[in-house]
C-alpha positions as CSV (number, residue, x, y, z in Angstrom):
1,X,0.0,0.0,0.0
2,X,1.3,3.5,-1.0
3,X,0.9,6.5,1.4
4,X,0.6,9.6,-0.4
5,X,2.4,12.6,0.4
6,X,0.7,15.9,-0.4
7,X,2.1,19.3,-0.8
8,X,-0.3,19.8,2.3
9,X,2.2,17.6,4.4
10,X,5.4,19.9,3.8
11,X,6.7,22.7,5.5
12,X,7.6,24.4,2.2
13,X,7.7,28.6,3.2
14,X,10.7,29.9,5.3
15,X,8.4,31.6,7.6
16,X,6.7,28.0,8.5
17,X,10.3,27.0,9.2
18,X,11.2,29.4,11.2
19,X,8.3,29.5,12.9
20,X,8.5,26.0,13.9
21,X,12.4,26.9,15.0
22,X,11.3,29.8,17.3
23,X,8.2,28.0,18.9
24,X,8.5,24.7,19.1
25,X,10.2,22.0,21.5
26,X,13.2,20.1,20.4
27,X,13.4,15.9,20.6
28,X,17.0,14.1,20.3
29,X,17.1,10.6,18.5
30,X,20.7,9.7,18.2
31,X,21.1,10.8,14.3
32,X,18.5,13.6,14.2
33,X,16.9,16.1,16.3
34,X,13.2,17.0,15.6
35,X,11.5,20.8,16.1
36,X,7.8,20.1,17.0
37,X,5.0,22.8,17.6
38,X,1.0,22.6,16.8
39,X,0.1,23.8,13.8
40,X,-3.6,24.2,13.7
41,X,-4.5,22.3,10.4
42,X,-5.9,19.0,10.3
43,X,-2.9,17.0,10.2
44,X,1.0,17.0,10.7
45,X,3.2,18.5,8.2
46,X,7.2,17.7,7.7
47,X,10.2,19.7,6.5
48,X,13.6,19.1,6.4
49,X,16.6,21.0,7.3
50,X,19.6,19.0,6.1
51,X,22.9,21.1,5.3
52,X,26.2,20.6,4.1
53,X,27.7,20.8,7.7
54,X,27.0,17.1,8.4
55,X,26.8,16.0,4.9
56,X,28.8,17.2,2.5
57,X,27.7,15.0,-0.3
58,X,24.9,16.0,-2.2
59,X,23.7,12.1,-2.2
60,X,23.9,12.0,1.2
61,X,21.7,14.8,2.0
62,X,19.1,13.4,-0.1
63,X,19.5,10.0,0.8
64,X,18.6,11.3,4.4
65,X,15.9,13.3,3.1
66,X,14.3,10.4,1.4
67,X,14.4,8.2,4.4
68,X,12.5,10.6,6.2
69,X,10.2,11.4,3.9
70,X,9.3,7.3,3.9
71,X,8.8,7.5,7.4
72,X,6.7,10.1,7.7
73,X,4.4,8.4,4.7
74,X,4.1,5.5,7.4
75,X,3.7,7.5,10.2
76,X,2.0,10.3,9.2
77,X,-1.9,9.1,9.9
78,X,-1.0,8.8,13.6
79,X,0.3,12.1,14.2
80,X,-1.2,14.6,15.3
81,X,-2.0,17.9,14.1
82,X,1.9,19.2,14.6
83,X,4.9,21.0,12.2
84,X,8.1,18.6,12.3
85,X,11.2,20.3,10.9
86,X,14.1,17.2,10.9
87,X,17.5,18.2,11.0
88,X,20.6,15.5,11.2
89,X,22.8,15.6,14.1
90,X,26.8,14.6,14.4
91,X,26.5,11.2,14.4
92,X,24.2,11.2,11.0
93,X,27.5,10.4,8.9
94,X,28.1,6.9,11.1
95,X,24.8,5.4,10.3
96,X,23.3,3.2,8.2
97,X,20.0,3.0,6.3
98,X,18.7,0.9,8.3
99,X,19.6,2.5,11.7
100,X,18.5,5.9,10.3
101,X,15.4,4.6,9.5
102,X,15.2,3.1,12.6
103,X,16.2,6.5,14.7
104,X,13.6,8.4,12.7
105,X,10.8,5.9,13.7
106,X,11.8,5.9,17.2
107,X,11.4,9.6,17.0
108,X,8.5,10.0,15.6
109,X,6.6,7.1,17.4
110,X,7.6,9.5,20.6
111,X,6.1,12.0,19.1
112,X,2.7,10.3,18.4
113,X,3.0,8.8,22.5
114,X,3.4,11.8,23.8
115,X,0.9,13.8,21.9
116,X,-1.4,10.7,23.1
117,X,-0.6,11.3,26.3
118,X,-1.5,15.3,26.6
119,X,-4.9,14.5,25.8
């Protein structure tokens, strides 16, 4: 089964970005660090915030990107109603697909708990 993902799941203006920077809480995984804050719409949106500092290669950076767009396809229904910008951390370089992958779900399944929780 495909999950779609609609322009209406992206961060895609600066000011959404920074926005999400200035207001919302930050959430460590051990490759990448999440921004999270409610966004008022009827479901969670994603944007990424991968630069050269980490990943220097072009392929890397989208490889990353790519990952996380996956997992937010499969996650994305049990969110909740939040803005996600993903930047990678120091250790992004060290990892693999699969432990990427697996750092990103970890991340965003405690995001969906916690949000869970609060209600």
């Amino acid at each position: 089964m495909t999950r779609a993902f609609p322009r209406t799941a992206r961060l895609l203006k600066p000011e959404e970005f920074d926005a999400t920077f200035q207001l919302g809480r930050r959430e460590r995984g051990r490759f990448f660090m999440a921004v999270v804050r409610p966004n008022g719409l009827e479901s969670a949106r994603i944007g990424f915030a991968v630069g050269k500092k980490h990943l220097p290669a072009a392929h890397d950076r989208n490889l990353v990107k790519r990952i996380g767009r996956e997992a937010f396809r499969a996650a994305r229904e049990h969110l909740p109603a939040i803005d996600i910008v993903v930047a990678p951390g120091r250790e992004v370089s060290r990892g693999d697909r699969v432990s990427l992958r697996g750092d990103l779900d970890a991340l965003l399944l405690r995001l969906q708990t916690a949000a869970a929780a609060a209600k």
